[in-house]
C-alpha positions as CSV (number, residue, x, y, z in Angstrom):
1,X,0.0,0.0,0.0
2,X,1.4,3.1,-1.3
3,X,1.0,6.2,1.2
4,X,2.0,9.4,-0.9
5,X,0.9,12.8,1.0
6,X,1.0,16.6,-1.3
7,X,1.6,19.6,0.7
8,X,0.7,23.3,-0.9
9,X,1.2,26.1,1.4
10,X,-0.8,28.9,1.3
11,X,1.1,30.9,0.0
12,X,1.3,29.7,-3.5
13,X,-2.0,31.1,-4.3
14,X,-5.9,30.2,-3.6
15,X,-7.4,26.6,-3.7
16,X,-8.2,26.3,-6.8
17,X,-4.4,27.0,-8.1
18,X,-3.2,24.8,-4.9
19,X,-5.9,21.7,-5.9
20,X,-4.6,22.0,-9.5
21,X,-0.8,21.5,-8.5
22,X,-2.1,18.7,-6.2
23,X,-3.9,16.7,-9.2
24,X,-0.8,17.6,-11.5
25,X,1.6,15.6,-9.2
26,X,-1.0,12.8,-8.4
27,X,-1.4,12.3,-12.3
28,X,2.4,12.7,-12.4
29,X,2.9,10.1,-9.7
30,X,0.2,7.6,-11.0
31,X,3.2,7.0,-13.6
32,X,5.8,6.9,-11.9
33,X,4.5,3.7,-10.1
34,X,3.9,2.3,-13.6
35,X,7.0,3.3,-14.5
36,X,10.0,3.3,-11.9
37,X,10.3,0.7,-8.7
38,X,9.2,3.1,-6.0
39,X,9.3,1.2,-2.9
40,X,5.8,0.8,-1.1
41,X,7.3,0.3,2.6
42,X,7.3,3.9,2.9
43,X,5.7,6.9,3.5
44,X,6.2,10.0,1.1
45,X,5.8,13.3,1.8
46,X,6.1,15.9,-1.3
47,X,6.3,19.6,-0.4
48,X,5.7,21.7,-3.3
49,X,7.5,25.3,-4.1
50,X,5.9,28.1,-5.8
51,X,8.0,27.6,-8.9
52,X,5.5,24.6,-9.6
53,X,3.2,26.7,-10.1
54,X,4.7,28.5,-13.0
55,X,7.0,25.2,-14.6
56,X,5.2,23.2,-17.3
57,X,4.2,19.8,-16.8
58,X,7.5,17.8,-18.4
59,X,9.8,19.9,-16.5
60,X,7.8,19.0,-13.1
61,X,7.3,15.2,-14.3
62,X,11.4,14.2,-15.1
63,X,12.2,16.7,-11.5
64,X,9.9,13.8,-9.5
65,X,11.2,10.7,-11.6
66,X,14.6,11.9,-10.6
67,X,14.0,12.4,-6.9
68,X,12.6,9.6,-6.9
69,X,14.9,7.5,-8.7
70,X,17.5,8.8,-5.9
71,X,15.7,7.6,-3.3
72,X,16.4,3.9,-4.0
């Protein structure tokens, strides 16, 4: 069972702009499972900056499969 928490502070701007940069990474993670070994023992917590908001969706996508690929 895979326990994957998103954190937006407040900061970053009003819910709606904080839910879509929630759903962004979800999507992004739902591949990374498919595609890199993530290991399920653990808890992940992902903090997001305010320069998510304004990166495109590839740049955010490779920043997470390359965290996460240096978790292992």
């Amino acid at each position: 069972n895979l326990n994957i928490s998103f954190i937006t502070k407040k900061k970053i701007g009003t819910a709606v702009i904080r839910n879509k940069i929630k759903r962004r990474l979800r999507n992004i993670m739902n591949d990374a499972v498919k595609n890199i070994s993530i290991k399920f023992d653990f808890s992940y917590l992902v903090i997001c900056k305010a320069s998510v908001l304004h990166s495109n969706y590839t740049n955010i996508k490779e920043t997470l499969f390359q965290e996460f690929k240096r978790i292992k």
